[in-house]
TORDRENMI-820505 format. One record per residue (C-alpha): y, z, x; residue in three letters. Coordinates in nm, 3 decimals, decimal comma. Example, Ala and Ser with C-alpha at 12.3 -4.5 7.8 and 13.67 -1.06 7.14 Angstrom:
BEGIN
[rec [-0,450 0,780 1,230] "ALA"]
[rec [-0,106 0,714 1,367] "SER"]
//
This chain:
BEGIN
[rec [23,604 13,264 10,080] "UNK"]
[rec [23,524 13,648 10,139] "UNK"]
[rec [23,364 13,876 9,981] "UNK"]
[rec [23,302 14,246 9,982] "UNK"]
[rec [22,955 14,424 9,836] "UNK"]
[rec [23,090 14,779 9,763] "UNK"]
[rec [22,800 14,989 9,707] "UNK"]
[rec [22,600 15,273 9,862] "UNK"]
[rec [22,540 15,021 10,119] "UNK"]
[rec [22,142 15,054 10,066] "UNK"]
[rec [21,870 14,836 10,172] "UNK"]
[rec [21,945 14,596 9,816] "UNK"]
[rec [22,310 14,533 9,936] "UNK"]
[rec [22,236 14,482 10,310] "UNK"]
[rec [21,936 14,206 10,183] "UNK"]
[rec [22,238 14,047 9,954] "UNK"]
[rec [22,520 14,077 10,239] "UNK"]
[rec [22,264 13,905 10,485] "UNK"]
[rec [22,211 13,645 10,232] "UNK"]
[rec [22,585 13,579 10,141] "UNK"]
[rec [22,662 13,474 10,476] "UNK"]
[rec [22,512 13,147 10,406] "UNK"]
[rec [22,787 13,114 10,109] "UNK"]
[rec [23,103 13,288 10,226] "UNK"]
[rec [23,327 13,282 10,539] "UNK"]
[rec [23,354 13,655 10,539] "UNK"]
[rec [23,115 13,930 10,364] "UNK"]
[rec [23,216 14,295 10,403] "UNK"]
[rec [22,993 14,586 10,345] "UNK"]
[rec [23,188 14,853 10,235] "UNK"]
[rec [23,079 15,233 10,101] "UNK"]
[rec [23,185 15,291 9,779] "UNK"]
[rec [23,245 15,649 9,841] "UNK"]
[rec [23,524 15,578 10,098] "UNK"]
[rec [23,743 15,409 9,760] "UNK"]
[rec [24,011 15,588 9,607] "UNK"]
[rec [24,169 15,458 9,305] "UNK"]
[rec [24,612 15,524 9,252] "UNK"]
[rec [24,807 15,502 8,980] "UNK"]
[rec [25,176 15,553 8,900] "UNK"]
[rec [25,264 15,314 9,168] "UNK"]
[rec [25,516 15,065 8,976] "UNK"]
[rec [25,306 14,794 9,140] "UNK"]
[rec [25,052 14,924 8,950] "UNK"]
[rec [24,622 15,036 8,986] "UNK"]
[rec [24,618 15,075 9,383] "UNK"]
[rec [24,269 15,046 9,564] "UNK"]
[rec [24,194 15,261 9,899] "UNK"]
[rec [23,994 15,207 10,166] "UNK"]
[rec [23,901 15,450 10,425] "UNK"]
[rec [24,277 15,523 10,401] "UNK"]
[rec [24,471 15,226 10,359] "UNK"]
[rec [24,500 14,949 10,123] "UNK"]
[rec [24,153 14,726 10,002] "UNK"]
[rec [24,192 14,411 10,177] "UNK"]
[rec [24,225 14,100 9,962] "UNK"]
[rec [23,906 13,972 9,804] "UNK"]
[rec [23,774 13,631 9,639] "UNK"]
[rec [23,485 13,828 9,541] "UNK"]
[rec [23,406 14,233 9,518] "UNK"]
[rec [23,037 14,284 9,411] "UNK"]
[rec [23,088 14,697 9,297] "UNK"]
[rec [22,779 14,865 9,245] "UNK"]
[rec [22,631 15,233 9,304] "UNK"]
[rec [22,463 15,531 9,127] "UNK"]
[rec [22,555 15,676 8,816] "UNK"]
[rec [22,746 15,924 9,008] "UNK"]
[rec [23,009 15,682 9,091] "UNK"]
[rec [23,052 15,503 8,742] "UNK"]
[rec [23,364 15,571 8,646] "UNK"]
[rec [23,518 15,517 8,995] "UNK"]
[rec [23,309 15,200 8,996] "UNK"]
[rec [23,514 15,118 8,656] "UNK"]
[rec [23,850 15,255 8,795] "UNK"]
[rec [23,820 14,977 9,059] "UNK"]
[rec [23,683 14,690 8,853] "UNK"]
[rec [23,980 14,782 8,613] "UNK"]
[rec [24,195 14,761 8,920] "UNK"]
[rec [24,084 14,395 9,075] "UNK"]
[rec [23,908 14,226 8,763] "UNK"]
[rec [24,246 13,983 8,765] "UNK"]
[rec [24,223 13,959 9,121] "UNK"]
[rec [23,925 13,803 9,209] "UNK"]
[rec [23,539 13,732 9,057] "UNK"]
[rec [23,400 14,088 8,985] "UNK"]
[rec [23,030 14,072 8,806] "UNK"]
[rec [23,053 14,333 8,595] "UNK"]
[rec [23,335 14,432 8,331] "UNK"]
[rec [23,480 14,778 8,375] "UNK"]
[rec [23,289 14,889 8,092] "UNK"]
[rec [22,952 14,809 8,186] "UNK"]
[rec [23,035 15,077 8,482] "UNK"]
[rec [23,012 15,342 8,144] "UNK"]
[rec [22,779 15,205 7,917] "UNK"]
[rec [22,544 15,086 8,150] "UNK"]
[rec [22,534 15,416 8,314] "UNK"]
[rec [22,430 15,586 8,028] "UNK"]
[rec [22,104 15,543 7,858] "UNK"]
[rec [22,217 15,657 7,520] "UNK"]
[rec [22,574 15,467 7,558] "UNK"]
[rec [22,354 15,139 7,636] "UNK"]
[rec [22,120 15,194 7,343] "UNK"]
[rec [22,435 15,194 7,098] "UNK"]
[rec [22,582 14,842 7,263] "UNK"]
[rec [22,218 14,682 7,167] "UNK"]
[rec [22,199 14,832 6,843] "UNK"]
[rec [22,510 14,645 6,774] "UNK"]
[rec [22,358 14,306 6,861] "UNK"]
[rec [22,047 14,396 6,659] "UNK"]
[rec [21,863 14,411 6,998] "UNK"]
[rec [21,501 14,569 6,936] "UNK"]
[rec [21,464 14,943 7,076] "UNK"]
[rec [21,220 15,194 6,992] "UNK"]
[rec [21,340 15,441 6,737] "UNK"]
[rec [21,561 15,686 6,928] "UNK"]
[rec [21,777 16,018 6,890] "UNK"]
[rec [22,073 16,227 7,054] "UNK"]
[rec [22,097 16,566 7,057] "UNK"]
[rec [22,358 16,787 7,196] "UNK"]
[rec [22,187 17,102 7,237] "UNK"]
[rec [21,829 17,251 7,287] "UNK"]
[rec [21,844 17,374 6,975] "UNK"]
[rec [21,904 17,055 6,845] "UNK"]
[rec [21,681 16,847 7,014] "UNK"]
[rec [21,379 17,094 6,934] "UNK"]
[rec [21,441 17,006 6,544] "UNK"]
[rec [21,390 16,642 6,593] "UNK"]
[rec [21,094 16,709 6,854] "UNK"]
[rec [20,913 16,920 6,537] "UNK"]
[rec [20,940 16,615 6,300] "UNK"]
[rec [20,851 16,319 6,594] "UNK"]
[rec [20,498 16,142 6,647] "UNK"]
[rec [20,396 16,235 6,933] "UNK"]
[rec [20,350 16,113 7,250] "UNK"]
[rec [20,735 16,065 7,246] "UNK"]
[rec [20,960 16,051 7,512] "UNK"]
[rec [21,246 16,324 7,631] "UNK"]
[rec [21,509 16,184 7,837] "UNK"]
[rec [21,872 16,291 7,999] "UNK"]
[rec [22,162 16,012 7,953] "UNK"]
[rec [22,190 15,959 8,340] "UNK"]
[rec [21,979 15,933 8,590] "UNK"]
[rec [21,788 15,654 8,777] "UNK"]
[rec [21,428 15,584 8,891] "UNK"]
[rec [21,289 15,740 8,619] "UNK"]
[rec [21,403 16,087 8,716] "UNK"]
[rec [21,515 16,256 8,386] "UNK"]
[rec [21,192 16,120 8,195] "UNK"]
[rec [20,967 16,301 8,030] "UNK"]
[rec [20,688 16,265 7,828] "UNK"]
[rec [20,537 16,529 7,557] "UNK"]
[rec [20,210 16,544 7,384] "UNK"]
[rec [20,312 16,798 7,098] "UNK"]
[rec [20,565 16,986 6,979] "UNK"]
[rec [20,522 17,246 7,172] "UNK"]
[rec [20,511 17,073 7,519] "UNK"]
[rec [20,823 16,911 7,360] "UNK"]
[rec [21,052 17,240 7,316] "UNK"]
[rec [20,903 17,336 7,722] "UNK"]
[rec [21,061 17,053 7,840] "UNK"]
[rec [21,433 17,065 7,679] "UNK"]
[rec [21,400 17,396 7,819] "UNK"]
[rec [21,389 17,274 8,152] "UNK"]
[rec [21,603 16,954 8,107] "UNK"]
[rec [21,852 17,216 8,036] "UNK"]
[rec [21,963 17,277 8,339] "UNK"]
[rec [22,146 16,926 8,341] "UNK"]
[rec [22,360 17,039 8,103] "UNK"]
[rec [22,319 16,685 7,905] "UNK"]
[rec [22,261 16,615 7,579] "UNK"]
[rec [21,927 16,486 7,494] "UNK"]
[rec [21,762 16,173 7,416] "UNK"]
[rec [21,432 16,213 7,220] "UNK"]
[rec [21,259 15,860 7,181] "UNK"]
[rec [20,926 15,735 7,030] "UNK"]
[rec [20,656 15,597 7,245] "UNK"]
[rec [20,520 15,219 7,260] "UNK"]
[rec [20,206 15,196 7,371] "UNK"]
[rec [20,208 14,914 7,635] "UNK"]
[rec [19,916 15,073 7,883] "UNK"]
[rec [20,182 15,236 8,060] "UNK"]
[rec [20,335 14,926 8,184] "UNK"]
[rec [20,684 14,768 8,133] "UNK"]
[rec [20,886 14,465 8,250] "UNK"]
[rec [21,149 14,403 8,498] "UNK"]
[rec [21,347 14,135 8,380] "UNK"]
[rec [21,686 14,019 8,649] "UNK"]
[rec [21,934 13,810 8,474] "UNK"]
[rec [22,227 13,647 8,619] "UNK"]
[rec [22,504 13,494 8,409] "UNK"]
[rec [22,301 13,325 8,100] "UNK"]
[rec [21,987 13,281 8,350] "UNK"]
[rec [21,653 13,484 8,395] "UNK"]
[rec [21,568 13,430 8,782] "UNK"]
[rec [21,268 13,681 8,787] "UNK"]
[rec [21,069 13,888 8,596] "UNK"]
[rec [20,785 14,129 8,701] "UNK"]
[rec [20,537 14,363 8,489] "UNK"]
[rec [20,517 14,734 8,627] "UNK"]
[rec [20,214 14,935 8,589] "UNK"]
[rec [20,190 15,319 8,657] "UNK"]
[rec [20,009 15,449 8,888] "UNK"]
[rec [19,725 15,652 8,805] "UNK"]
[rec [19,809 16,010 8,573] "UNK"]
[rec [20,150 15,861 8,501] "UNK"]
[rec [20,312 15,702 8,229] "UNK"]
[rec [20,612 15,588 8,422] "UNK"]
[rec [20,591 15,297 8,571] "UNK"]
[rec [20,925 15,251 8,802] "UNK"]
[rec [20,857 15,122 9,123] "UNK"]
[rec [21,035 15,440 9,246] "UNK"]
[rec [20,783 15,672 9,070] "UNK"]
[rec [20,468 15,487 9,252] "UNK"]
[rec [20,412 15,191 8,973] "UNK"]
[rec [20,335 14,867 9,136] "UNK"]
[rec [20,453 14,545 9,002] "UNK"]
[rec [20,321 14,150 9,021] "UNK"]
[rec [20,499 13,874 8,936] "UNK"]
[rec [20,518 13,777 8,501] "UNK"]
[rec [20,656 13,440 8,344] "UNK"]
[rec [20,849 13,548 8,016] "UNK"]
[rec [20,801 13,371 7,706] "UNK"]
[rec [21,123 13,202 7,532] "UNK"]
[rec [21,189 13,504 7,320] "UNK"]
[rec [21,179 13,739 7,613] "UNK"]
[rec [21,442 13,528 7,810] "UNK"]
[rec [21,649 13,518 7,497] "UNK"]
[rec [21,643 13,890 7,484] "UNK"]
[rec [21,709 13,964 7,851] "UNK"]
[rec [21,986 13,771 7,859] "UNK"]
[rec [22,139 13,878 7,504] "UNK"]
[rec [22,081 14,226 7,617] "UNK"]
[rec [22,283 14,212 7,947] "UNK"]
[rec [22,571 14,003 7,748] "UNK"]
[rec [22,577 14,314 7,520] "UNK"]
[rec [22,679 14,555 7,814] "UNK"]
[rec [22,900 14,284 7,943] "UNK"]
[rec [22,744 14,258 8,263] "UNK"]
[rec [22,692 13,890 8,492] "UNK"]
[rec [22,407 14,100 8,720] "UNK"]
[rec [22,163 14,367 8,561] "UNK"]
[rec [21,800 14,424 8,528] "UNK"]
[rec [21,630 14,486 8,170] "UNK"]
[rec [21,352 14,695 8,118] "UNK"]
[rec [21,111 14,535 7,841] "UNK"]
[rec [20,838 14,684 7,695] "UNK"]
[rec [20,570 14,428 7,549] "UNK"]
[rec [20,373 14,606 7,272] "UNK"]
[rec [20,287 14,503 6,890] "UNK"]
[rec [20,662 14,341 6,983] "UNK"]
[rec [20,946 14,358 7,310] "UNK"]
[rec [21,155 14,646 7,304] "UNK"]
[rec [21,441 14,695 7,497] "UNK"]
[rec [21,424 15,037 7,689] "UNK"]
[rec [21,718 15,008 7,939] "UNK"]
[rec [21,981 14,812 8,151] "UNK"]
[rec [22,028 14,877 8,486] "UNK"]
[rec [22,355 14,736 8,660] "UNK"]
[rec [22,252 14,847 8,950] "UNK"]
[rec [21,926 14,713 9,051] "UNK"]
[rec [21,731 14,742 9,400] "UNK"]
[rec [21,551 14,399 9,413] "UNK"]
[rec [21,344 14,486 9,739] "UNK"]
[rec [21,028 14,596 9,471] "UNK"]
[rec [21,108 14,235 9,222] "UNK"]
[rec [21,163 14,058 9,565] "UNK"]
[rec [20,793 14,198 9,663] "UNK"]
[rec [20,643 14,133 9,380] "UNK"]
[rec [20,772 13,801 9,302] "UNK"]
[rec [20,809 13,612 9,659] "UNK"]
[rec [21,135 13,511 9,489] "UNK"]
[rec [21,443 13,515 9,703] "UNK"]
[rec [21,615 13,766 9,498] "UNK"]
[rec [21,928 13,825 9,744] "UNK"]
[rec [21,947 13,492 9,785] "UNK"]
[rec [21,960 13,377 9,410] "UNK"]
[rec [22,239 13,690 9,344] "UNK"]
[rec [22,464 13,539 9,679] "UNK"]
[rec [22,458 13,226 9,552] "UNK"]
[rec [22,563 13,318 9,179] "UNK"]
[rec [22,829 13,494 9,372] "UNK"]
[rec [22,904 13,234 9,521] "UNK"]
[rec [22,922 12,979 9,246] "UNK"]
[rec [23,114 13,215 8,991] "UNK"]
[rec [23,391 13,292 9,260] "UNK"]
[rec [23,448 12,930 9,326] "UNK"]
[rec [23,474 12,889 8,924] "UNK"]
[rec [23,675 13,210 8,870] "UNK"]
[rec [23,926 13,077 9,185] "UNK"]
[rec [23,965 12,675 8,997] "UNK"]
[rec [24,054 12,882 8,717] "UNK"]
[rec [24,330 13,057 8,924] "UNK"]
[rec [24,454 12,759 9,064] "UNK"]
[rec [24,662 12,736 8,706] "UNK"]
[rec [25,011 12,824 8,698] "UNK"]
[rec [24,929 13,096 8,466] "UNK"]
[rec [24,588 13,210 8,426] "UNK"]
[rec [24,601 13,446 8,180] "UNK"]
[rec [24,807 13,204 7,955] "UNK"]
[rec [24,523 12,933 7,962] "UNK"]
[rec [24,229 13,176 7,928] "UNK"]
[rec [24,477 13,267 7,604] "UNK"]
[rec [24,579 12,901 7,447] "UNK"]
[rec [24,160 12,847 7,510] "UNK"]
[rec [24,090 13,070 7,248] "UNK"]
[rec [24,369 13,018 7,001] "UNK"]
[rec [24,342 12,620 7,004] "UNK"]
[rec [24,192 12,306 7,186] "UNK"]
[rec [24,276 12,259 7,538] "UNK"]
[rec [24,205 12,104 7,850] "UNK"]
[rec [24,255 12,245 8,192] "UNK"]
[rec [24,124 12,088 8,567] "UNK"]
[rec [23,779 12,226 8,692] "UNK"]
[rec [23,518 12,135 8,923] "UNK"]
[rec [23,210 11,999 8,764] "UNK"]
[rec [22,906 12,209 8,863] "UNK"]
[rec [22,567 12,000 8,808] "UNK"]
[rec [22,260 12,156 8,947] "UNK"]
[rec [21,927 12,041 8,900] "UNK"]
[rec [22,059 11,795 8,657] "UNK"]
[rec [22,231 12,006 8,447] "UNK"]
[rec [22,591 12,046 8,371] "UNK"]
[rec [22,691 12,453 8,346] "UNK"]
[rec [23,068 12,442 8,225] "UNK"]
[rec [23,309 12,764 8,343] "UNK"]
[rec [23,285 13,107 8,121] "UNK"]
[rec [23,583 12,981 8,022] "UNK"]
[rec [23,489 12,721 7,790] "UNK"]
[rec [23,202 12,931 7,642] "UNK"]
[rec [23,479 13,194 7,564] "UNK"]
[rec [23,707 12,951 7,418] "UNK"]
[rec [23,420 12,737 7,175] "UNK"]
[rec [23,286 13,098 7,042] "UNK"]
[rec [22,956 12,980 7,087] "UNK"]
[rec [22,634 13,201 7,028] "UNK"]
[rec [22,325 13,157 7,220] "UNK"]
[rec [22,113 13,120 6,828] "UNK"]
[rec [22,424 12,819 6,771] "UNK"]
[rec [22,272 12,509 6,619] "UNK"]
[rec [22,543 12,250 6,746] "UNK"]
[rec [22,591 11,828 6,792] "UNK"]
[rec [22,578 11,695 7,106] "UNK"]
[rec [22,758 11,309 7,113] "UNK"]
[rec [22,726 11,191 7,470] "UNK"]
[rec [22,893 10,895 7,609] "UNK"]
[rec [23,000 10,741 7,971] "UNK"]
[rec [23,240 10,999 8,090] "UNK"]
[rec [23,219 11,247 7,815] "UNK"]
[rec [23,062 11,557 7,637] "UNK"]
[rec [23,113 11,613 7,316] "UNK"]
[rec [22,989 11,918 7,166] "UNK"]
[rec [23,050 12,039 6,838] "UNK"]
[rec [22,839 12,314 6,620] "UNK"]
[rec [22,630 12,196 6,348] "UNK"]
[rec [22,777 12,214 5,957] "UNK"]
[rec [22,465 12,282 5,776] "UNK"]
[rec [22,663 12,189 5,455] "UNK"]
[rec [22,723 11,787 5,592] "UNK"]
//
């Protein structure tokens, strides 16, 4: 199988394209700022490389900055049918966008700290004379904490849209949790939580991003944490993202990142990070291709949600436990909070959810 990591190419892909080689014949590292996306061909979406047409794929991992989200979601948009992509060409958008991402948890009652949009300074400088301060100023985009700002009064408040005005954004004004200036880093892949590490600022600073001098050490998450992470990157439709917890009176999502360096988690940790994301790549490719070995792909992924089905897969059992295709979740309309039956017998699994009323 090949696959391609189209990114910046920074030192996060290059760990994961080292890594991969252990799982796939071929792994490509391409720059994502050598892509053009086509339309109006009859053929239809047409992806460029360096000048000619994207080779053929089993798997494309697309990641980069915000800078390149919507060309990251003009390409996923392109190959999603194609071959295993890990994030849906909306996560490109949302996930991009603070504010955007805030709105996609809200909807899945996800816990976040009480937050505003404004679209101009004048604007944003009413809702910074009614907040509690310390509270938190932010831009939409931006990575690494840059665009983050904290203010002690209302008048430090109104400085800083000032200056945040030269990004000609709209503004995000958020309360502050008091966590001792320290957050989590929680990676989730698929339904899984493979590491998780708590970030402290350093010194003077109330960010604590790895990028903005925090150091990190390795935390185990309670259930409910887990739970969270993972509901939270389901929400943004994303297979590989980081979420950014903060742990006061309660957890608090801040923000999802769906682009995540791992060499600070990998540090912190001693997990093999790039290892764990080649091999999900790995495993989710060979899933999404058994899938495609059906005459018509998109017609089973369709009769699996309208009625009962059955369709030929490879059964994946690691560690003991079975992990059925996305497929099958899709198709049941299963929640993670489900209460459901489990009948087991030689040769079968039958799962059914739980009537409260029998």
């Amino acid at each position: 199988m090949k696959l391609a990591i189209l990114s910046l190419t920074s030192i996060s892909s290059q760990m994961v394209a080292e890594k991969a080689k252990s799982f796939f014949k071929e792994v490509d590292m391409l720059d994502i700022r050598k892509v053009e996306v086509h339309l109006g061909d009859k053929k239809g979406p047409q992806v460029i490389y360096d000048g000619k047409p994207l080779e053929e794929y089993d798997c494309i991992y697309c990641k980069g900055s915000y800078k390149y989200a919507l060309l990251g979601r003009g390409i996923t948009a392109a190959l999603k049918d194609k071959c295993y992509m890990p994030l849906s060409p909306e996560s490109f958008t949302v996930g991009h966008d603070k504010f955007l991402t805030l709105v996609n948890l809200q909807k899945e009652g996800i816990p976040m700290p009480k937050t505003y949009l404004a679209g101009t300074v004048k604007e944003a400088k009413k809702l910074i004379e009614k907040s509690h301060f310390p509270a938190i100023i932010k831009i939409p985009s931006g990575t690494h904490g840059k665009g983050v700002m904290f203010a002690d009064s209302a008048e430090s408040g109104k400085s800083i849209l000032d200056a945040l005005e030269v990004f000609k954004q709209p503004y995000i004004i958020q309360e502050y949790v008091e966590t001792g200036a320290t957050d989590i880093r929680v990676l989730v892949l698929g339904d899984h939580v493979v590491a998780a590490m708590q970030r402290k600022a350093q010194k003077g600073e109330l960010r604590a991003n790895i990028h903005s001098g925090g150091k990190g050490k390795k935390v185990k998450l309670d259930a409910d944490t887990e739970h969270l992470a993972v509901k939270s990157a389901n929400a943004i439709n994303a297979d590989i993202c980081a979420i950014d917890v903060l742990k006061g009176l309660r957890s608090y999502v801040i923000e999802v990142n769906v682009s995540p360096g791992i060499q600070g988690l990998t540090q912190a940790t001693k997990i093999d990070i790039a290892g764990k994301i080649a091999e999900f790549l790995f495993e989710k490719t060979k899933e999404f291709k058994a899938m495609k070995t059906n005459k018509d792909y998109k017609k089973v992924i369709s009769d699996l949600d309208e009625k009962e089905d059955e369709f030929l897969a490879n059964l994946n059992i690691k560690a003991g436990i079975i992990k059925l295709p996305e497929s099958v979740t899709k198709a049941t309309k299963f929640k993670p909070d489900d209460e459901v039956v489990i009948k087991v017998d030689k040769g079968q699994v039958i799962i059914k959810k739980h009537d409260i009323g029998n």
